[in-house]
C-alpha positions, 0 to 999 in steps of 0.5 A: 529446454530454455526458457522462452523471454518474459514478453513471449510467455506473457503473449502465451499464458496471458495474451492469448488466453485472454482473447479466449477466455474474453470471446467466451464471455460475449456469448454468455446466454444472458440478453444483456451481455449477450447484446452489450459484448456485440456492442463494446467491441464497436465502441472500442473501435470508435473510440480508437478511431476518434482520439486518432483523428482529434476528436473529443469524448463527446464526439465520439459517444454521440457519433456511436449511437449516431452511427450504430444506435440511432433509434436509442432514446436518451434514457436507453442510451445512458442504460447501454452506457452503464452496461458498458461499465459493468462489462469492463469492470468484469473483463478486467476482473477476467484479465486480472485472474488470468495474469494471476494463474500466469504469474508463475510461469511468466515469472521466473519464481527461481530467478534473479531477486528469489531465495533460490538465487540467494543462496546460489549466489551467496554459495559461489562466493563462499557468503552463507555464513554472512548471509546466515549472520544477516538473516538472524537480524534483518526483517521485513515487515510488509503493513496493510492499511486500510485505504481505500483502494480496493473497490471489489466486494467480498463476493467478487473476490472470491469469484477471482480466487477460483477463476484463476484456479480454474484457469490454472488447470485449464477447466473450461467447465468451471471457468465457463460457470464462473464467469457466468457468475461474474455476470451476474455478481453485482460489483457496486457496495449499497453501503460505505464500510465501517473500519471493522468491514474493511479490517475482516475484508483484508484479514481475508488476506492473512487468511488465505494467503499470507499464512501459507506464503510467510510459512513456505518462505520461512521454512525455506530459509530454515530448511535451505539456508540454515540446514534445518536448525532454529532462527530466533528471529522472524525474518518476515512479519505482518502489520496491521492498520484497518481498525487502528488507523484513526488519522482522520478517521472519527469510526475508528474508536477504541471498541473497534481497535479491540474487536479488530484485534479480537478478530485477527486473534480468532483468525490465527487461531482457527488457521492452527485450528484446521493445522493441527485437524490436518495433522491429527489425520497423520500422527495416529501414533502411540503417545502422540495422538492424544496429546495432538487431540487434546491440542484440538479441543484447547484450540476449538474452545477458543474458536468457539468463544469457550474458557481455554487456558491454552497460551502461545507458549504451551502450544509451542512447547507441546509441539516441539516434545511431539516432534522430538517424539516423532523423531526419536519414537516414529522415524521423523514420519510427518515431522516437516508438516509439525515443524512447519506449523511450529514456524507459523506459531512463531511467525504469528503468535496469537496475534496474527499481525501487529496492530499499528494505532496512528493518528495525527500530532495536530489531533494529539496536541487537542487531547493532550491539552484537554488532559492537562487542563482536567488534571489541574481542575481536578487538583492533581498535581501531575501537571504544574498550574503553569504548566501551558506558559511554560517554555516548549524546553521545560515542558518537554522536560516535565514529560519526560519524567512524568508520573502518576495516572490521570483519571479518565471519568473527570474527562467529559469531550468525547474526542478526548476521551476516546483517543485515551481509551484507544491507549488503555486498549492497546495495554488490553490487547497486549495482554489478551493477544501478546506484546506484539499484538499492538506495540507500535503508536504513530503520529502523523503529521510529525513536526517537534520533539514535543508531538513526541513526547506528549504521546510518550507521556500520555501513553505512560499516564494512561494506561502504561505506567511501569513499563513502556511496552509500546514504541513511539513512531513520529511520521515526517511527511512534508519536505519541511518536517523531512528536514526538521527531522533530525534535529526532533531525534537528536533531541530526543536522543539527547533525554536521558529518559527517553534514552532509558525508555529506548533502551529497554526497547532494544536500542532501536527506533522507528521512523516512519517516512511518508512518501505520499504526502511528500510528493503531493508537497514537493513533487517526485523527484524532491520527495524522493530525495529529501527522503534519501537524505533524510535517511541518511541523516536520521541513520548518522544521528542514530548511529551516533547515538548507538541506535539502531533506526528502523525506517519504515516507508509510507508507500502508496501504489503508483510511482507518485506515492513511492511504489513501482518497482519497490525491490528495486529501490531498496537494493540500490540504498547504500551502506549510508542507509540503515537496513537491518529491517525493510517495512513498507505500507502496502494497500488497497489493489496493490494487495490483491496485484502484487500478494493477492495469489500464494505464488505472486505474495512468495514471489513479492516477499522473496523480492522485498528480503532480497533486496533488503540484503543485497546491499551486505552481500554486495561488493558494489560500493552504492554510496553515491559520489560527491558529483553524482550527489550534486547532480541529484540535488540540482535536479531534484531543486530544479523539479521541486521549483518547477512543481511549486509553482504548478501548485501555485498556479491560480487554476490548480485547485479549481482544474482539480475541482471541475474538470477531475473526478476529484469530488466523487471519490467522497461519494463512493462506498469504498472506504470509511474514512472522510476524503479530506482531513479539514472541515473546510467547506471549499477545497484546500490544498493541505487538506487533500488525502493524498490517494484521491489527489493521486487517483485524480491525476491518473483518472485524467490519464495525467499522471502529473505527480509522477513526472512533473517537474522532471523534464523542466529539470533535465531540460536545463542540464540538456540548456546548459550543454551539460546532459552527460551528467545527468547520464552519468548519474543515471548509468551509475546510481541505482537510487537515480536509476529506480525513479527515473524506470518508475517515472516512466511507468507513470508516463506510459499510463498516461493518455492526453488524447483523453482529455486534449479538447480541455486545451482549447476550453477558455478557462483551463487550456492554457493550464492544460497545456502547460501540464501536456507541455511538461509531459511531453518533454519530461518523455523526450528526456527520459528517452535521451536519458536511458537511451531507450527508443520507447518508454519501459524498454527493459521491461517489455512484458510489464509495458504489454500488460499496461497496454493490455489494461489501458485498452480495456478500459480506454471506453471506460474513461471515454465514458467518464469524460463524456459525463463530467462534460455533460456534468459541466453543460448542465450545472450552467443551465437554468433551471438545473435538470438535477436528476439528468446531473445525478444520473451523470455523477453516477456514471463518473463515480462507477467508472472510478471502479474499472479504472482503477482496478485496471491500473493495480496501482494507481492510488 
């Protein structure tokens, strides 16, 4: 029978079911969503109908209750307001679980891009042999942060994990009694999460999902692309941020980094825990059964807080003499389930994921220098008395050859003395959970050779003064530090120390690439390109040097933040690009959308190695021509002015303050981190995280960090009569080709009618305009572009779900600018009716929620 398209089997599995499932949940027996699920379809319409004839959120929320609920009084009208929230928020928790249970049926989980495919292809052109020798090097290596993007609760994910269970099977039963739970779970934290909370939330994750899918798509691969025999290396591993992460976080501290790391120690552990319960039950065999049970209880001791010798080591050991028993003694019976737990052991260790310590180089210098001032107080002669009027050369060079310890009692600021005790606890973690454990430091905001080096230093003095087992990660975010980057690492591949230190390393360096920052400094294109060619260049001078540099991508959700299609980018790097491994930051509702299921994280990881090696397997020559990258170049200069000087407009920052949600992202309970780095009380552009900076744009339905700039730089090629380069680059760079498809999923998440009454207000409309301009005409030139008649015409079953998702929650962003104009009415009145003003900042704040986790991608 053959396959029916992707958009039909979407329309079947997700679609229809929805409508179902949805009907379902507006005759629950409860009075308040019986009454709310009359209503919302109602104000659906409205809202419809009114942004079709012009009218204005405001407008349309009044000629609702007008037209349907005239004798409401005021108070009972913000109440059926909030009800209309908390519905929304629960039918896109609806559709998110029915998306899920579809995922593998509208989703070919054997087609293009899989490792099925992979090995197909690589077989008909006789590469398994090339794709076995670059499997036993490439890795990717996927790394959950701990920002704040993910607004569900433990409960209610949990509710989400089994109705798209029960949606799976078809239970009407369960589904029924599920979503009556759904009714009644309340979505909204009482409290902010410390760093801990938001670490055990995503070690859920490891848990439950990634576990099994690492160890599935790992035993493929050994069992089907390398006939079942040993790969030393891991292909697939996890990183780790929640709890490490302090870049502008002052609740990370070095007991919590120990206690997240103790944490995913136990949480390995009891996954083997429960393995080998399960394989206790089937190896009731002579010989081996006492030895599996003697494996349970080291195990249990361990989970139960109990003295246990057992190391990773003899885990490994033992079960590999158990399966070669079972082979020899006991006709291999079970002998895949043993050899399946002995690949999770090796994927896993007992650390579970690497724990990544990061913070900022401006924060380090502070630290550093309290260090250096201390030791020379103290008489130490670590540091010469001269050390700060040294030159930053001879500095550097101080560092490099340092030696000895500095001792922490004499350290009196506590800011100085928790950053050096995080250092002790990365040496602490080591040796409780393994190297792997937490090996790897990045310094955000990298701009010199000597952020390096003071780290490398303070890491040597502090707690690793024999041997360096932890690998320094600079981190270039801004347009500049991207372009000041190689000359930081030709220096300091030029020290012969850090050469040394590299070199016990594996000849290998990572560098860590922000694209979020990137684009809030540069806009879209810019920032993509300067990362290109930033990689470019960092992999020459590495290469040059006999280094082999490890990228690993600073990526948000959204287009805007260097997500989309994020396989798509990576197959279409070139052989300019060092690729030996793929590393990606993915977060918050990105987690839950694109590795939330077991079968949608297998499908993703499958992408994300793929694409990876589809460059080596490849016959296509992706470098780009001299004329393709005179092209990029022209563009990407060309968008970058255009967005400089947006950024530079007097009403930027104040549009950004007054007329988004921009300041009630500090107010929500979502994450444990501050929504700004500075403590500057007005708001400053380079202080801005750049998730709020992003989430604000796309709460407006504006989107314009992903866009802006880039129909202004078409616009002169189409001027000039010269449009067919463009073209040409478009129809012959896949680099071009994956931002140009995930700028336009960025313009189809975008909704002007929304907000079209700020183009007449006499502070912001010509501003407004000139955002709605740009839009409009970045729209028509992608179209000219592609050839496309609508945006995302290749991809009709993505386009259908984000029409699906901006339908339900279109009441909830009309909503939301209904409030921020009623904030705005009565902030001017006098006196100020503060708690109408904060019955409004609530509205606001809970409609965030829906929004965001609707669009799985916005921040």
């Amino acid at each position: 029978m053959s396959t029916q398209p992707k958009i039909t089997r979407f329309n079947q599995n997700v679609l229809s079911k929805y409508q179902i499932y949805n009907s379902i949940f507006m005759t629950l027996p409860f009075d308040s969503i019986t009454k709310t699920g009359a209503l919302l379809p109602l104000f659906f319409e409205t809202c419809q109908k009114g942004f079709a004839n012009n009218e204005d959120p405001t407008t349309i929320v009044n000629s609702f209750f007008k037209k349907y609920q005239a004798r409401r009084s005021p108070k009972s009208q913000i109440n059926l307001l909030f009800r209309f929230i908390q519905y929304i928020e629960r039918q896109v928790v609806l559709f998110d679980a029915i998306e899920d249970a579809a995922f593998p049926i509208v989703n070919n989980m054997d087609g293009i891009g899989t490792l099925r495919s992979l090995k197909e292809t690589a077989t008909s052109e006789n590469k398994l042999e090339i794709l076995q020798k670059y499997l036993e090097e490439f890795k990717v290596r996927i790394v959950l942060t701990a920002h704040p993007t993910q607004f569900y609760p433990g409960s209610v994910l949990g509710i989400i994990t089994d109705l798209t269970e029960a949606i799976r099977e078809n239970d009407l039963f369960r589904i029924n009694e599920l979503l009556a739970q759904l009714g009644k779970t309340p979505f909204f934290k009482q409290t902010k999460p410390t760093p801990y909370d938001e670490a055990v939330s995503l070690i859920w994750y490891l848990e439950h999902v990634f576990y099994k899918s690492f160890g599935t798509v790992y035993d493929y691969i050994q069992q089907n692309i390398f006939d079942g025999k040993h790969i030393d290396n891991d292909i697939i591993n996890i990183g780790f941020w929640p709890g490490g992460d302090r870049d502008g976080n002052p609740f990370v501290t070095p007991e919590i980094t120990l206690k997240v790391a103790a944490r995913l120690r136990e949480t390995i552990i009891k996954n083997y825990y429960r393995d080998i319960r399960g394989l206790k039950r089937k190896l009731s065999f002579a010989g081996v059964e006492e030895r599996i049970t003697a494996l349970e209880v080291e195990l249990y001791k361990i989970i139960t807080h109990k003295k246990s010798s057992l190391t990773v080591e003899y885990l490994t050991a033992e079960l590999k003499e158990i399966k070669e028993a079972i082979i020899e003694k006991h006709q291999s019976l079970y002998v895949s389930e043993v050899n399946s737990l002995l690949n999770k052991i090796h994927l896993f260790g007992f650390h579970f994921s690497t724990l990544d310590i990061r913070q900022d180089s401006r924060e380090h210098a502070k630290v550093f220098n309290d260090m250096v001032n201390v030791s020379i107080e103290s008489g130490s002669d670590v540091f010469p008395k001269n050390y700060h009027s040294l030159a930053e050369k001879d500095q550097i060079k101080i560092l490099s050859t340092i030696k000895g310890s500095v001792d922490l009692s004499l350290i009196s600021d506590k800011d100085t003395l928790k950053a050096l005790k995080t250092m002790e606890a990365i040496k602490t973690i080591q040796q409780t959970n393994g190297e792997k454990a937490a090996n790897r430091y990045i310094i955000s905001n990298n701009q010199t050779t000597l952020h390096v080096m003071q780290l490398y230093a303070m890491l040597k003095l502090v707690a690793f003064h024999d041997k360096l087992t932890v690998d320094v990660a600079p981190l270039f975010e801004t347009i500049t530090d991207l372009e000041n980057a190689p000359s930081v690492m030709e220096d300091l591949y030029s020290n012969p120390n850090y050469m040394a230190h590299l070199k016990a390393r594996g000849n290998r360096q990572t560098i860590m690439l922000g694209f979020s920052d990137g684009t809030k400094d540069g806009g879209y294109l810019m920032a993509n390109w300067a990362i290109y060619k930033a990689k470019e260049l960092l992999t020459e001078m590495s290469r040059k040097f006999d280094i082999t540099v490890i990228f690993f991508d600073g990526r948000g959700g959204p287009p805007a933040r260097g997500g989309g299609k994020t396989h798509n980018f990576y197959a279409s790097l070139g052989p300019t690009i060092e690729d030996k491994e793929v590393q990606l930051t993915i977060q918050g509702q990105t987690i839950s959308s694109n590795f939330g299921t077991l079968d949608s994280s297998q499908y993703n990881l499958e992408q994300l190695i793929s694409s990876g090696i589809h460059n080596s397997l490849s016959d296509k020559d992706l470098r780009m021509t001299p004329e393709n990258r005179e092209v990029m170049a022209q563009l990407s200069k060309l968008s970058y002015e255009a967005y400089v000087d947006f950024k530079a407009h007097p009403k930027f920052i104040s549009y950004l303050e007054h007329m988004s949600t921009l300041k009630f992202y500090a107010k929500t309970n979502i994450g444990s981190r501050p929504s700004k780095r500075g403590k500057a009380e007005g708001l400053v552009f380079e202080d801005l995280r750049a998730i709020p900076f992003v989430g604000s744009w796309s709460q407006l339905k504006q989107n314009v960090p992903g866009f802006f700039g880039v129909g202004t730089a078409l616009k002169h090629y189409e001027d000039i009569g010269e449009f067919d380069k463009a073209q040409h680059l478009f129809q012959t760079s896949d680099f071009f080709k994956t931002l140009i498809e995930n700028s336009m999923m960025s313009l189809s998440k975008s909704f002007f009618d929304l907000t079209k009454y700020m183009s007449e207000d006499p502070e912001y409309g010509a501003f407004w305009n000139l955002i709605y301009s740009e839009y409009i005409t970045t729209k028509r030139l992608l179209l000219k572009l592609t050839g496309y008649e609508e945006l995302m015409e290749e991809e009709p079953a993505g386009k259908a779900s984000i029409s699906v998702r901006e339908s339900i929650v279109l009441p909830l962003l009309t909503i939301q600018q209904y409030a921020l104009k009623k904030i705005q009415e009565l902030e001017k009145e006098e006196p100020r009716d503060e708690a109408q003003i904060e019955t409004y900042e609530k509205i606001v704040m809970r409609s965030l929620f829906g929004n965001i986790n609707a669009s799985r991608n916005s921040a």
